[in-house]
C-alpha positions as CSV (number, residue, x, y, z in Angstrom):
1,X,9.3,15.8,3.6
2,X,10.4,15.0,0.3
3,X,9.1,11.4,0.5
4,X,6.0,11.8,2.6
5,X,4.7,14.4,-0.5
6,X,5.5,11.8,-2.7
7,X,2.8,9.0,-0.4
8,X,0.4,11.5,-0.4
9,X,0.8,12.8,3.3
10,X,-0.2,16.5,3.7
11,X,1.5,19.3,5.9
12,X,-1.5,19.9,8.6
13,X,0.7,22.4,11.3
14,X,4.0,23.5,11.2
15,X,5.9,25.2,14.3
16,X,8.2,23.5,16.1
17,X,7.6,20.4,14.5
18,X,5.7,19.5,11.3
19,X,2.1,17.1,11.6
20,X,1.4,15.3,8.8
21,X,-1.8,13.2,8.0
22,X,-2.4,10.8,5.4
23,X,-6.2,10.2,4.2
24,X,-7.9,7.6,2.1
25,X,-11.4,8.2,1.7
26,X,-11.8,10.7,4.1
27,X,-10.4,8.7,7.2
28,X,-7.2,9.2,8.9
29,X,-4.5,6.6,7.9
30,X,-1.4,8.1,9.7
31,X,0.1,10.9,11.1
32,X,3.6,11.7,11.4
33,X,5.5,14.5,13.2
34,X,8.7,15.6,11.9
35,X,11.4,17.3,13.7
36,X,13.2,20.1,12.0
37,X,17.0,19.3,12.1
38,X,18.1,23.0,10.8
39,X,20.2,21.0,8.4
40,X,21.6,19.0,10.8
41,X,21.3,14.4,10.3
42,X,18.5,13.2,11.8
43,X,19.8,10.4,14.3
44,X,19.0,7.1,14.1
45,X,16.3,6.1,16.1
46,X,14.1,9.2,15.2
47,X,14.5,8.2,11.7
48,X,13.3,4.8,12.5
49,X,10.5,6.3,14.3
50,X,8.8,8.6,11.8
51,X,9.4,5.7,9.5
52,X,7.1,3.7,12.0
53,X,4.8,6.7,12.1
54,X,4.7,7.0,8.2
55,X,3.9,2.9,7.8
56,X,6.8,2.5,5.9
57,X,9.5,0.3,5.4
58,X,13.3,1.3,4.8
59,X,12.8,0.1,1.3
60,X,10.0,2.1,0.4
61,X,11.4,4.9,1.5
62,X,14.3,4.8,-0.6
63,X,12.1,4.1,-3.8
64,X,10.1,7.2,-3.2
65,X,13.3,8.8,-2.3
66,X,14.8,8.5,-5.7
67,X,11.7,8.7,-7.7
């Protein structure tokens, strides 16, 4: 959630999952739904997935991550 603040993504709907949607100049960019974990790992290939979703790399994530 952390990150996807930090890229400028905005919470839209929250229930059992969370939307998200990214804009730029008033047109839809991406939208990614998270899965709440209740403080559980996320596995693997969701990860991967909302990574997809988000149109970002491993990488970036991690940079936003610690930023």
């Amino acid at each position: 959630r952390l990150v996807l603040e930090r890229k400028g993504f905005k919470l839209i709907r929250s229930s059992k999952h969370e939307t998200w949607l990214l804009e730029e100049n008033k047109r839809q960019v991406a939208i990614v739904q998270v899965s709440h974990q209740y403080n559980k790992d996320i596995p693997k290939p969701l990860f991967y997935e909302m990574l997809r979703q988000a149109k970002l790399t491993e990488a970036e994530f991690k940079k936003l991550l610690e930023k």
